[in-house]
C-alpha positions in Angstrom: 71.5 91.8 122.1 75.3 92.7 121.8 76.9 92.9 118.4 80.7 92.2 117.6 82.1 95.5 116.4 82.7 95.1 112.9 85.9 95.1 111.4 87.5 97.8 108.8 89.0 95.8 106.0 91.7 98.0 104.6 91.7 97.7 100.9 95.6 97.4 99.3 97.0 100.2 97.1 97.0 99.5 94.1 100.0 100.1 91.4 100.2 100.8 87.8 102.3 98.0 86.4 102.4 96.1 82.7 104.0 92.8 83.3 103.7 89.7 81.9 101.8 86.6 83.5 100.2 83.3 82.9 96.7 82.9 84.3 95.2 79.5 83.6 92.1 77.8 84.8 92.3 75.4 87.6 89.8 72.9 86.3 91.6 72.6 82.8 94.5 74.6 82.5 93.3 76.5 79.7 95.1 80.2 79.3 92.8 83.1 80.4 95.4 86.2 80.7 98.7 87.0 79.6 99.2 90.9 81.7 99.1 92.3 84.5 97.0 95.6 84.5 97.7 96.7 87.8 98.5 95.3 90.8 98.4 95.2 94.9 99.7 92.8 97.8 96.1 91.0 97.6 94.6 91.4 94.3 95.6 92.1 90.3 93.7 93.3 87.1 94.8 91.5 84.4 93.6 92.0 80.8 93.0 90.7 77.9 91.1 88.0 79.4 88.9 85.3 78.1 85.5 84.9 79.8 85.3 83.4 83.2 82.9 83.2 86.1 83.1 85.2 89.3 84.2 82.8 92.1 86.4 80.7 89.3 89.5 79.5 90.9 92.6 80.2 88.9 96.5 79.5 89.0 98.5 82.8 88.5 102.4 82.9 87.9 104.0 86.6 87.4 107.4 88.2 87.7 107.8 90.3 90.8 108.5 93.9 89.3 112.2 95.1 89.7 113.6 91.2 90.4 113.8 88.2 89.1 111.7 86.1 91.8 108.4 84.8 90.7 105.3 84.6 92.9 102.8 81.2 91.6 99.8 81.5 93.5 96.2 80.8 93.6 93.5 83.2 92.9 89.6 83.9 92.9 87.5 85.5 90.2 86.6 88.5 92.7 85.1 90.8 89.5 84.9 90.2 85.7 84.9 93.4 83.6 83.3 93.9 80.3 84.5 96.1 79.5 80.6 98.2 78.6 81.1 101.2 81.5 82.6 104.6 81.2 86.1 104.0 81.4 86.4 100.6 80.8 88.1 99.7 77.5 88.5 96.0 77.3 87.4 92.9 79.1 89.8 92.3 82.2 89.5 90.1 85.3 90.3 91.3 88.7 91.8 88.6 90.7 92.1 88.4 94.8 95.6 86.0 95.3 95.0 83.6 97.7 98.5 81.4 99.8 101.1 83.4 98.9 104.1 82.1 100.2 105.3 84.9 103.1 109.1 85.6 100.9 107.4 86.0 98.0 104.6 88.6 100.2 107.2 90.5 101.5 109.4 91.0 98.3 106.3 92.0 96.5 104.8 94.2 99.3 108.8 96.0 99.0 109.1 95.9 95.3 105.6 97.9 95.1 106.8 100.7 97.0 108.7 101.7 93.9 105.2 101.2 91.3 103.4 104.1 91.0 100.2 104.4 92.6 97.0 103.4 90.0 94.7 106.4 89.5 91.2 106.2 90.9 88.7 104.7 88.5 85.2 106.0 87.2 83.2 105.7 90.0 79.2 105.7 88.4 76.4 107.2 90.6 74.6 110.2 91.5 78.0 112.1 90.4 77.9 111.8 87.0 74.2 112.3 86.9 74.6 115.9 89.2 77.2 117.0 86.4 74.9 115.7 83.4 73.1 117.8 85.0 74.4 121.2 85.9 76.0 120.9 81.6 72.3 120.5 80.1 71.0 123.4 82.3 
C-alpha cells in the first residue's frame, strides 16, 4: 500500500504588534476583542477576550500596521488561552483568518516585514521538568 507523501505546512512568523481591532461573533455580533497581540499572514492573538469556543467563527476588522488600509475578514477559534500556564498572563484567543482578499494579503504580508519578529513562547514538557530538576539536586 502506497502512501501520499505528506505535506510540510510552514507555520507564518509571527510579529509583535499592539493594534487596535474589532472581533465580534458571527452568530450575534457580540464584541469578543478589542487588540491585536501579535500577529502573522494567517493567524492573530488578540487579547482581552471574552470566552468563546474553539472552532467559533468570528468576523475580524484591524488596521494594517504602517497604513491606513483595513483588512475585514473571517476567522476560526484555532486556540483559546486561559491564561493558567507559565507565561500566560491573561485570557487571549488565537485566531486563523480565513478569505482574505489577495490586496489586502499582500499589503499585510509587506507591511510585516517591518514588525518585529514575536519571541518564542513557554514551551511546557520534559524541559522544564529536566531543569526542575538539575536546581533541586
Amino acid at each position: 500500500m502506497r502512501r501520499s507523501p505528506t505535506k510540510t505546512r510552514r507555520r507564518a512568523v509571527r510579529h509583535s504588534v499592539r493594534l487596535e481591532c474589532q472581533v465580534v461573533r458571527e452568530r450575534d455580533f457580540r464584541l469578543v476583542a478589542d487588540r491585536i497581540v501579535n500577529l502573522s499572514a494567517t493567524g492573530l492573538v488578540v487579547s482581552p477576550a471574552d470566552p468563546a469556543l474553539t472552532g467559533e467563527r468570528l468576523i475580524v476588522s484591524f488596521r494594517i500596521p504602517h497604513s491606513g488600509y483595513w483588512v475585514d475578514a473571517e476567522a476560526t477559534v484555532a486556540r483559546v488561552v486561559h491564561g493558567r500556564r507559565p507565561g500566560e498572563h491573561t485570557r487571549s484567543l488565537a485566531l486563523e483568518l480565513e478569505n482574505v482578499e489577495d490586496i489586502p494579503q499582500l499589503l499585510l504580508g509587506r507591511a510585516l516585514r517591518r514588525c518585529p519578529p514575536a519571541p518564542p513562547g513557554h514551551r511546557p514538557g520534559r524541559r522544564g521538568v529536566v531543569a526542575l530538576g538539575a536546581l533541586l539536586s
